[in-house]
Structures are given as C-alpha cells and as structure tokens.
C-alpha positions in Angstrom: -16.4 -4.3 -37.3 -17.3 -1.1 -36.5 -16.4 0.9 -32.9 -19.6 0.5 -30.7 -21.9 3.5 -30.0 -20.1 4.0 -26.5 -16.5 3.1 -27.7 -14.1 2.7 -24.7 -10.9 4.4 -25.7 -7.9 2.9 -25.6 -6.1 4.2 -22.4 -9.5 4.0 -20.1 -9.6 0.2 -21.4 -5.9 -0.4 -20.7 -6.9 0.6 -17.0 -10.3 -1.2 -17.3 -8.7 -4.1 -17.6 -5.7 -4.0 -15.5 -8.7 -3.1 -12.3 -10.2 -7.0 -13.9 -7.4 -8.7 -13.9 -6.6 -7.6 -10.6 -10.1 -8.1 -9.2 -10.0 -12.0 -10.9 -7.0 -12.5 -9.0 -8.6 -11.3 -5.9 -11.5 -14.0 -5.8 -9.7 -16.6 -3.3 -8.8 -13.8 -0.5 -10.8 -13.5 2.4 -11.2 -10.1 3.4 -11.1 -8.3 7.0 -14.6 -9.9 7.3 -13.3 -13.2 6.6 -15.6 -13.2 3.6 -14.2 -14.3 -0.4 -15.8 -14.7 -3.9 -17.0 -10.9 -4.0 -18.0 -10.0 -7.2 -15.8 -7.3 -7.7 -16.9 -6.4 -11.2 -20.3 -4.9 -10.4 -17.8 -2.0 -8.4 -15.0 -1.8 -11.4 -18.0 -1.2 -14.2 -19.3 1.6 -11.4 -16.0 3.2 -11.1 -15.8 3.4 -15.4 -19.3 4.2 -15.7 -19.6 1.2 -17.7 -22.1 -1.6 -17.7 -20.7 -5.6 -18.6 -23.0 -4.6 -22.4 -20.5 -1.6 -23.1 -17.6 -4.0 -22.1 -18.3 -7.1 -24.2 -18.8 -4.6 -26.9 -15.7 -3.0 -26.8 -13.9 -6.0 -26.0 -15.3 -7.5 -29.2 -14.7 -4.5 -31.5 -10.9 -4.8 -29.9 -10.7 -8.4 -30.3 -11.5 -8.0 -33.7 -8.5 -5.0 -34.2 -6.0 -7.2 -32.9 -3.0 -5.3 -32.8 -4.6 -2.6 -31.1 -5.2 -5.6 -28.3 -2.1 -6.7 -28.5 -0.8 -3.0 -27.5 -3.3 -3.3 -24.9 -2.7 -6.2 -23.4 1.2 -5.6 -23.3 0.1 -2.3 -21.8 -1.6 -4.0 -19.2 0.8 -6.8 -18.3 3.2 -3.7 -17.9 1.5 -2.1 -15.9 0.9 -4.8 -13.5 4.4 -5.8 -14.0 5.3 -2.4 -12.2 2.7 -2.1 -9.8 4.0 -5.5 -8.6 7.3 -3.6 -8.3 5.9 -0.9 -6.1 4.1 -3.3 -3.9 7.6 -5.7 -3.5 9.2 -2.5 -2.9 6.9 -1.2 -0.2 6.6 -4.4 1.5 10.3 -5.2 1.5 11.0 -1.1 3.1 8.3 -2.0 5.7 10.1 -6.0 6.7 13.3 -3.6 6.6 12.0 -1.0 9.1 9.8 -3.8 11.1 13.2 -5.5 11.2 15.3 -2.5 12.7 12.6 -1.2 15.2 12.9 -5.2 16.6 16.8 -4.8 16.4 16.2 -1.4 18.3 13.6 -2.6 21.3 16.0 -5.8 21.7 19.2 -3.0 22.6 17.1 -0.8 24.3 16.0 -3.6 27.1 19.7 -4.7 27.0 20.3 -1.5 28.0 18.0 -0.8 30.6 18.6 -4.7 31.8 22.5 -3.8 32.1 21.7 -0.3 34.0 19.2 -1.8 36.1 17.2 1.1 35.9 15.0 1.7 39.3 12.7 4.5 39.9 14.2 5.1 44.1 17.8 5.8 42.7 16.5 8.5 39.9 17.0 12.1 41.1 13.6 14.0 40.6 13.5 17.2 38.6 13.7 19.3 41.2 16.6 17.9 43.4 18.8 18.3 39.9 17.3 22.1 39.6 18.9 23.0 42.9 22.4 21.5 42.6 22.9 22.5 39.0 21.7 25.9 39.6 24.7 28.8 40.5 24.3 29.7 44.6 24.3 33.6 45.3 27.0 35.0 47.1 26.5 36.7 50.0 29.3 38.9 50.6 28.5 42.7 49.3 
C-alpha cells in the first residue's frame, strides 16, 4: 500500500493517537456541566487539521506497515504511561500540601484556643508606639 496523498507522519500520529485514546477514555465523565458522551473527536481532528477520511487513511496505510505501528503504538502506550506519571505525581504533591495546610489550621486554632486570644486585652498600635519609644530628657 502506498502512503495516502495527505500522509500523517509518524510523530504527529504518535500524538494523534495518544489525544484518542485519551478522549475514548474520557466518554463516561461528566464534565463541570454534569454532561458525558461528548464526542471529543470532532475537536482532536480540528486541533491536527485532519478530517476522520485523512485518519482511516493513514491508519490503514500504517496498519498495513506494521512495524512502523508497532513503534507507534509502544510510542503511544509510553507516552501515556508517563503522563500518567505526571498526573500521580501532581495529585499526590497537592494530597501532600492539602494534607499539611489541614495539619497547619488544626495547630494554629490550638494555639489561639490555648492563648485565648481576645481583642480588649490586645494593646493597639499606638499605646506600644509610646512605651517602646525612647523619652527625651529634659535636663540641658
């Protein structure tokens, strides 16, 4: 089989696909709106400037070369290997600082419990102006 007229090169296919599988996997989550089952596909050919004719063509012509799929696919599965890494990574830093800042509120009203803190018994800035500031002496 020949490459097709618009022949999708191997890296932009590699990244092609990995925005598919991702977007498959996406079908079951609602989004903010509470809606599911976009088609995100119709977006994914937009962003390649691709239409679903060019893709099946190119898939074909790859399907057909099949150790130049195979390096694509393992491509692929790496890369979503590793961008499942990221995400593991960011989510677990964010538990990790979600998880201190809790740790860190819970001390601070201990403290303030334990000091009892009341607005009548804090001196104002003023009144700690005056007694920290040196007097002048009067004799000359």
């Amino acid at each position: 089989m020949k490459k097709p007229e618009n022949f999708i090169p191997k890296e932009k296919m590699v990244a092609l696909l990995v925005d598919m599988k991702i977007a498959n996997k996406t079908k079951t989550i609602k989004t903010i709106n509470l809606k599911k089952d976009l088609n995100y596909m119709s977006y994914i050919f937009e962003k390649y400037k691709i239409d679903s004719v060019q893709f099946k063509e190119n898939n074909a012509y790859y399907v057909n070369h099949i150790v130049e799929y195979e390096d694509i696919y393992k491509e692929v599965q790496r890369r979503i290997k590793d961008s499942l890494a990221k995400y593991e990574k960011i989510v677990k830093t964010t538990d990790s600082i979600a998880r201190e800042k809790r740790k860190l509120n819970k001390g601070l009203k201990k403290v303030q419990k334990e000091l009892e803190i009341r607005p009548e018994l804090m001196a104002d800035e003023q009144t700690v102006k005056k007694q920290v500031s040196p007097r002048k002496s009067s004799n000359k």
